[in-house]
C-alpha positions in Angstrom: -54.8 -44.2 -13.2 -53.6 -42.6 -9.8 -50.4 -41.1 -10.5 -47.5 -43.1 -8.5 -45.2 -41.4 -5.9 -41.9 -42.2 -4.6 -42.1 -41.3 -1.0 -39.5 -39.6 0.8 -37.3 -42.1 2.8 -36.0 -41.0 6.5 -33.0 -42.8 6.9 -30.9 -42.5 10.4 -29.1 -39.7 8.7 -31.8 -37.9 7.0 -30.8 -38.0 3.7 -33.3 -38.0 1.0 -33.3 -40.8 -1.9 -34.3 -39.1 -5.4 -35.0 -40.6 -8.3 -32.2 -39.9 -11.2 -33.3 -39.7 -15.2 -31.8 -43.3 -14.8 -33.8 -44.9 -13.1 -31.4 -44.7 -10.0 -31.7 -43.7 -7.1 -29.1 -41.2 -5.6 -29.2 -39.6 -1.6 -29.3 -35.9 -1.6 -29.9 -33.4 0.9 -33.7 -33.3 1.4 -36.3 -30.4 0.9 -36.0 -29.1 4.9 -32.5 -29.9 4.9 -30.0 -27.4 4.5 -26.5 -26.7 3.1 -23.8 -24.2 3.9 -21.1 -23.2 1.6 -17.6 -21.3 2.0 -14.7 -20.7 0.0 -11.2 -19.5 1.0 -9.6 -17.6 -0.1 -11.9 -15.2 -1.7 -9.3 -13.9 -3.8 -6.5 -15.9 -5.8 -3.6 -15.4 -7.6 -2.8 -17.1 -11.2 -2.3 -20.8 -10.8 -3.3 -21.5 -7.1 -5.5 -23.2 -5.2 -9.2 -22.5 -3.5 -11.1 -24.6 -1.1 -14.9 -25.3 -1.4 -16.4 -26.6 1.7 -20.3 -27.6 2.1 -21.8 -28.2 5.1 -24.9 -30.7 4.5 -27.5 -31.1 6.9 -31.1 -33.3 7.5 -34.1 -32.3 8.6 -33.3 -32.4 12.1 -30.6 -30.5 11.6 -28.0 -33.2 11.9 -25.2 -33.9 9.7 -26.6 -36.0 6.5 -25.4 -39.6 6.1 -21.8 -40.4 4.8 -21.9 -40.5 0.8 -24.6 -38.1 0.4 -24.3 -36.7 -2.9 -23.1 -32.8 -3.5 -22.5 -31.8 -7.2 -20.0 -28.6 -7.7 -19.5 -26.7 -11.2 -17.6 -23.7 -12.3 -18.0 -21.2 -15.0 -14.0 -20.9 -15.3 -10.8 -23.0 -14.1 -11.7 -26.3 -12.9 -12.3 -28.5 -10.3 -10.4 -31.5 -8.4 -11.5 -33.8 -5.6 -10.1 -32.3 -2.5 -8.0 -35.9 -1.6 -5.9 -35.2 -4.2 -4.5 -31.6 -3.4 -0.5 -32.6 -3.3 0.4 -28.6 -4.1 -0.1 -26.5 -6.6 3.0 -27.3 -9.0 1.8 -30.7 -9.0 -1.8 -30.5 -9.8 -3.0 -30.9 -12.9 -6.3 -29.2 -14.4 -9.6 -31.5 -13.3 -12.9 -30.6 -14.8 -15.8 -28.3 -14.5 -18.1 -30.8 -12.5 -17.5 -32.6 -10.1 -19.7 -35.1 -7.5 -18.6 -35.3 -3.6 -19.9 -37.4 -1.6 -20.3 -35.9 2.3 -18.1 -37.7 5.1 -19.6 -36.4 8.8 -21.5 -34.4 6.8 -19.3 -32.8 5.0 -18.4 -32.4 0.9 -15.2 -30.5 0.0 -13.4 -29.7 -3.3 -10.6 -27.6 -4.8 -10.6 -24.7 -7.3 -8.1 -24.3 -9.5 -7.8 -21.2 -11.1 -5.2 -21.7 -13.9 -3.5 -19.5 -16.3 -6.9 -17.1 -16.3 -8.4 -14.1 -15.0 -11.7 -13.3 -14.0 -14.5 -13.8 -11.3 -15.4 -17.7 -11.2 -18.6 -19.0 -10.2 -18.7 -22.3 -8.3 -22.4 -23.6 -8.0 -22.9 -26.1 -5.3 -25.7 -28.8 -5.8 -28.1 -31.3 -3.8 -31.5 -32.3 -4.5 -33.8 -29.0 -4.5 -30.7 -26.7 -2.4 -28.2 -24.6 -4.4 -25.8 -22.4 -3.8 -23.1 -20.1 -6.0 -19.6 -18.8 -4.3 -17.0 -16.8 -6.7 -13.3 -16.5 -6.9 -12.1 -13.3 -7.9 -9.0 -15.0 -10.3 -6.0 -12.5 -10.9 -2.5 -12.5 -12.0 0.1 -13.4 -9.6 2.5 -10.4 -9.6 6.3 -10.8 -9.6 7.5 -7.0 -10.3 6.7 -3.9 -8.7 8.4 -0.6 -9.9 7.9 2.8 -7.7 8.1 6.2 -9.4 7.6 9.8 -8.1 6.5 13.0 -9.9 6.1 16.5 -8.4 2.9 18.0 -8.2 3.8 20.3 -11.4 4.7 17.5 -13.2 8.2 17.6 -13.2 9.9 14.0 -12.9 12.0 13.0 -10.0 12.3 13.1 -6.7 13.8 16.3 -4.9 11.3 18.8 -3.5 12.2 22.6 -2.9 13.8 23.4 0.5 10.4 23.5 2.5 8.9 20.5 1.3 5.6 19.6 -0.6 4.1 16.7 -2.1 5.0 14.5 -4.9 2.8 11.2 -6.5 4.2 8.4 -6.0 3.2 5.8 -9.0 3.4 2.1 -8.6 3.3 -0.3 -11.5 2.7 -3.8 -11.0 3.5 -6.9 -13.5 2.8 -10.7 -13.6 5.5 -13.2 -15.1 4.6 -12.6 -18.6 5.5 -8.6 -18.1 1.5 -8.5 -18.5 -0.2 -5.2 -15.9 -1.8 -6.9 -12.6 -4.9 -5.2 -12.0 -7.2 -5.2 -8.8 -3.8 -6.3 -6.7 -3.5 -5.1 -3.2 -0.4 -2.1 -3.1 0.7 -0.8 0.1 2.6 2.3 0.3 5.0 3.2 3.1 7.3 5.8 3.6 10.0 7.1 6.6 8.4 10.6 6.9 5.8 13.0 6.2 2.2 11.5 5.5 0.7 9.7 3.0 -2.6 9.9 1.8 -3.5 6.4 1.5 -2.3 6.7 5.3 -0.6 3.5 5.1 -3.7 1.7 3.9 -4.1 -0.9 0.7 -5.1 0.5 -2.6 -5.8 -1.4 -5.6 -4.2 -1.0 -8.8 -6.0 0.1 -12.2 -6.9 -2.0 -15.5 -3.3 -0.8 -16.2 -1.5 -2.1 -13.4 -0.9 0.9 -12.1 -1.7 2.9 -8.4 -1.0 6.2 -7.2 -0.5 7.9 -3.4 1.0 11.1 -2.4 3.3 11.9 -0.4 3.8 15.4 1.9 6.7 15.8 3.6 9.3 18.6 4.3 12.0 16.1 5.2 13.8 13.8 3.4 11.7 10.2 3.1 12.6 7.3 1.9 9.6 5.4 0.0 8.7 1.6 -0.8 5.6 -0.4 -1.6 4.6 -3.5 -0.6 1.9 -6.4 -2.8 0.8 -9.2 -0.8 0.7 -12.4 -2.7 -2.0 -14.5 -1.8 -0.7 -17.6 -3.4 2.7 -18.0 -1.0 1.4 -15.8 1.3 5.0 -14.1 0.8 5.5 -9.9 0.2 6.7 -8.2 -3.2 8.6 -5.2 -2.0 9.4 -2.5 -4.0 13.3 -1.0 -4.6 13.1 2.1 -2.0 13.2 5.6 -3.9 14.5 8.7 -1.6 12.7 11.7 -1.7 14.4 14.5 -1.2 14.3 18.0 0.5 17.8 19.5 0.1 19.1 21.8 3.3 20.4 24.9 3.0 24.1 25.1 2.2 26.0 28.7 3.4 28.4 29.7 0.3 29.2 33.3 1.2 28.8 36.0 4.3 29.5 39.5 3.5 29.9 41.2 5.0 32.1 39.0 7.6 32.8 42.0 9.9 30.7 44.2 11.7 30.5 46.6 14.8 29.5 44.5 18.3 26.5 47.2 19.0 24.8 45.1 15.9 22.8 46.6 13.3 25.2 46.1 9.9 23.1 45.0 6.8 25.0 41.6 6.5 23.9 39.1 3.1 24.4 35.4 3.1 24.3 33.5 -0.2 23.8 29.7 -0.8 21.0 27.6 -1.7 17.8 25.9 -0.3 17.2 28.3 2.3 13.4 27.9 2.8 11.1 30.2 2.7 10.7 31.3 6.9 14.8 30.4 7.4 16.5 31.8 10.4 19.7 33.3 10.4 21.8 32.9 13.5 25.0 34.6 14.4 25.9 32.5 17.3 22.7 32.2 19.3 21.2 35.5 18.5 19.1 36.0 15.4 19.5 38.4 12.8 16.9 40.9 12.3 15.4 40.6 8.5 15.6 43.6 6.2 12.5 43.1 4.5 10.1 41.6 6.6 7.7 41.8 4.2 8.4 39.1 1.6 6.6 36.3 0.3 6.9 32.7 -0.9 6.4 34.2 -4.4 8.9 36.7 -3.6 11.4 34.8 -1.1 15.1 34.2 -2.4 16.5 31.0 -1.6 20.0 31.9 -2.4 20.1 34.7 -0.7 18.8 36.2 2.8 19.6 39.8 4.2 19.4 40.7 8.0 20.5 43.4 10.3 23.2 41.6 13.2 22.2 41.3 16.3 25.2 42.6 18.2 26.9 41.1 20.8 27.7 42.3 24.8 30.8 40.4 24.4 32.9 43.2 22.2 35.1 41.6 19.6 34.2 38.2 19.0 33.8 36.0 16.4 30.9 33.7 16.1 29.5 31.0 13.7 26.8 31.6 11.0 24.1 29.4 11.1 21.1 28.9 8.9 18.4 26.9 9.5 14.8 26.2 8.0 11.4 25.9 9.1 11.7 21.9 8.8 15.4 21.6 11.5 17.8 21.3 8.8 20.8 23.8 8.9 23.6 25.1 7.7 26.8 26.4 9.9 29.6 28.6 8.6 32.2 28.2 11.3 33.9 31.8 12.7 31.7 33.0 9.8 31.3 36.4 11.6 33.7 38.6 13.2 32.0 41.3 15.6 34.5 44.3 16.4 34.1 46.5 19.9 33.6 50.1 18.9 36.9 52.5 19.4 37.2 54.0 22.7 36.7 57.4 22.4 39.5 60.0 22.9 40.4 62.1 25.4 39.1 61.7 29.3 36.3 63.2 31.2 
């Protein structure tokens, strides 16, 4: 006995009629036909919403007829006809299947990811065509907190007179104090560089991401997470990182001959390695020209005066480091004129 087929029907919008294990027949999107799937967003937060669009079309290229029949599933959250999207506080869990049927040739539904995390798989579905999309499905964060730590592994956030770098950690948290992992951080700071340069970095298993700062200025540093659900910005409270500038405690000595010359020491602190000393706008000479980082003091610098053409006058100390910042000791120096010598010519 021959072997009877159902023969593909062209209707005006080139859908195909299949056969279902009913008995019924269904219109699908037929062999040479095509379909074309997107999702957005790629990425969602905890309880929000995704779009699945499908594009079916005929043979001929042409949008399929109205009601032609798309099937979507998913692996994890669940599905709702796209009609009903009223918001996400409103929507209430749908199922894992779900059957469109196309309108200008087009079928659409919504994703909902739920209280879960993980990558979904939506497969799309109609007659011999398939396609799978994914949803990455994370926790919606709601608390970032910034820490910095020196590169020795001290804690805190002052650097040593000339700078350095310090790691900047940032820890991220959903609702349920749970760690947010894979969520966009942004790092941002007021000076020195950064060595994401400004640029997102994901956070660890842990909920945690780290940068690093270089500066030899004081910065002030936050972080930023988009959320993807409200589209608003999580911003961290700023932490300041600081480099101290010098401070001038002592000069001594305070006098000295105009011709210049006198071994003068000034005391303080955070005076960077490289730190001028001025007396008025002339700068002292160093005594030991010869030093270090290892071996620099940064309480303490000796220099030789410069001397002045101005016989006695008093001037103002200033210290200043590599980095601008400075110290001033008002009328900390007091040049004297030599003694005229006795007797004529």
């Amino acid at each position: 006995m021959r072997e009877r087929r159902f023969p593909h029907v062209r209707l005006p919008g080139v859908a195909l009629l299949a056969v279902l294990s009913t008995g019924c027949l269904e219109m699908v999107v037929p062999d040479k036909g095509s379909i074309e799937v997107k999702r957005e967003p790629a990425v969602l937060d905890r309880d929000s919403l995704g779009t699945i669009s499908v594009l079916a079309l005929g043979e001929d290229h042409a949008p399929v007829m109205d009601g032609t029949r798309v099937y979507f599933s998913t692996d994890l959250g669940t599905l709702l006809p796209y009609a009903d999207h009223t918001g996400v506080e409103t929507v209430a869990p749908g199922d894992t299947v779900l059957d469109v049927g196309t309108h200008n040739g087009v079928a659409r539904a919504l994703f909902h990811s739920g209280g879960v995390d993980g990558t979904a798989t939506v497969t799309v579905k109609s007659g011999t065509h398939k396609q799978d999309v994914t949803f990455t499905v994370g926790r919606t964060p709601v608390a970032i907190f910034l820490t910095a730590q020196g590169q020795s592994g001290e804690s805190g956030s002052v650097l040593p007179p000339e700078g350095g770098a310090v790691t900047l950690t940032a820890w991220v948290y959903d609702v349920d104090s749970y760690a947010v992992d894979e969520a966009d951080v942004i790092f941002s700071t007021t000076e020195g560089v950064l060595d994401s340069a400004g640029g997102r970095v994901k956070t660890s298993s842990d909920g945690t991401v780290e940068d690093v700062l270089t500066t030899d200025l004081t910065a002030q540093v936050t972080c930023t997470v988009p959320i993807i659900a409200s589209g608003n910005v999580l911003v961290s409270e700023p932490i300041t990182i600081t480099v101290p500038g010098p401070e001038i405690l002592t000069v001594y000595p305070n006098t000295g001959t105009s011709e210049g010359g006198d071994e003068v020491a000034i005391t303080g602190s955070n005076f960077a390695y490289g730190a001028r000393v001025l007396f008025g706008i002339q700068e002292g000479i160093p005594v030991d020209p010869t030093l270090t980082p290892e071996t620099w003091n940064d309480r303490e610098i000796r220099v030789y005066t410069p001397g002045t053409d101005n016989g006695d006058e008093v001037v103002t100390v200033k210290v200043e480091n590599p980095n601008g910042e400075f110290a001033m000791r008002d009328s900390g120096f007091a040049y004297v004129a030599p003694p005229e010598p006795e007797g004529g010519p």
